[in-house]
C-alpha positions, -999 to 999 in steps of 0.1 A, spaced: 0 0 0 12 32 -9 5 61 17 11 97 0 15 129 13 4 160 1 18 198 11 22 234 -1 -13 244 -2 -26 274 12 -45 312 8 -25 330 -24 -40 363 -45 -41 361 -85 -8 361 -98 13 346 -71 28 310 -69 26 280 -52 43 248 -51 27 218 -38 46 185 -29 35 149 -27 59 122 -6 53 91 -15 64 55 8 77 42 -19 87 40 -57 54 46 -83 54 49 -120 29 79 -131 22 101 -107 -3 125 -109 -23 160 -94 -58 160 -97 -84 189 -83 -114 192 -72 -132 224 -67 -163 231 -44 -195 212 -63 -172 199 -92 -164 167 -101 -126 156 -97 -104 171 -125 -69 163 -140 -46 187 -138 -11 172 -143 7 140 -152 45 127 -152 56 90 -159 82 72 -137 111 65 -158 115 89 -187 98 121 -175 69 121 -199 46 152 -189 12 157 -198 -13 187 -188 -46 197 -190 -55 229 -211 -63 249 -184 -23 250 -165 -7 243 -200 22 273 -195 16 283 -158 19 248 -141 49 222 -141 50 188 -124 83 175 -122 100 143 -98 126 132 -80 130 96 -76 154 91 -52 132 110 -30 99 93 -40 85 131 -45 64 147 -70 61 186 -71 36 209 -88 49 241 -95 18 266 -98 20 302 -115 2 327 -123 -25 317 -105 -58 320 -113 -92 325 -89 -104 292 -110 -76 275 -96 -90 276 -64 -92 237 -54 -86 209 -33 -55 188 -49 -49 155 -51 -18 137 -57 -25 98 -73 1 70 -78 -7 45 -102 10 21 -128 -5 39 -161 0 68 -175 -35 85 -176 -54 115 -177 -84 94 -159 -85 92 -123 -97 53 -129 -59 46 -134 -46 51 -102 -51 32 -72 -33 52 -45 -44 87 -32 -34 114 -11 -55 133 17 -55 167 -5 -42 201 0 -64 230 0 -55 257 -27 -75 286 -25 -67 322 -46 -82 352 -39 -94 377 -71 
C-alpha cells in the first residue's frame, strides 16, 4: 500500500505562486495531481511517468503549471503560476501504474491540500 502525502497548499492572490509537494512511501510509475473544486467533479490537472519524465497537462495550467519528480526521494512537485481564482481547489496527488489522464488509473491517493486564490 502506498501512503502519499500532500503539502504546499494554502491562501495565495491572483498572480502569485505556489508549489505543492506529494511524498510518497515508496517507488510509483505515473504520478499524478488531480483537483477538485467546491461542487465539481474531480479534474486532472497534471501528469509525469516514472522512468523517462513524460509530462502531460490539461488545457487549463498548459504554460503556468509544471510537475516534475525526483525519484530518489519518492516526490512529486507541482509548480503553480500565475495563479488563477479558478484555480481555487482541493489537490490530489495519485500514484498508479499507467499513465493516464483518468483518475480510474490510479489506485493510490493522497489526503488533498487546499489551494485557495483570492481575485
Amino acid at each position: 500500500q502506498v501512503q502519499l502525502v500532500e503539502s504546499g497548499g494554502g491562501l495565495v492572490q491572483t498572480g502569485d505562486s505556489l508549489r505543492l509537494s506529494c511524498a510518497a512511501s515508496e517507488r510509483t510509475f505515473a504520478m499524478a495531481w488531480f483537483r477538485q473544486a467546491p461542487g465539481q467533479e474531480r479534474e486532472f490537472v497534471a501528469v509525469i511517468s516514472g522512468s523517462v519524465g513524460n509530462t502531460y497537462y490539461t488545457d487549463s495550467v498548459k504554460g503556468r503549471f509544471t510537475i516534475s519528480r525526483d525519484n530518489a526521494k519518492n516526490t512529486v512537485w507541482l509548480q503553480m503560476n500565475s495563479l488563477k481564482p479558478e484555480d481555487t481547489a482541493v489537490y490530489y496527488c495519485a500514484a498508479g501504474r499507467t499513465y493516464s489522464a483518468y483518475s480510474v488509473g490510479y489506485h493510490y491517493w493522497g489526503q488533498g491540500t487546499q489551494v485557495a486564490v483570492s481575485s
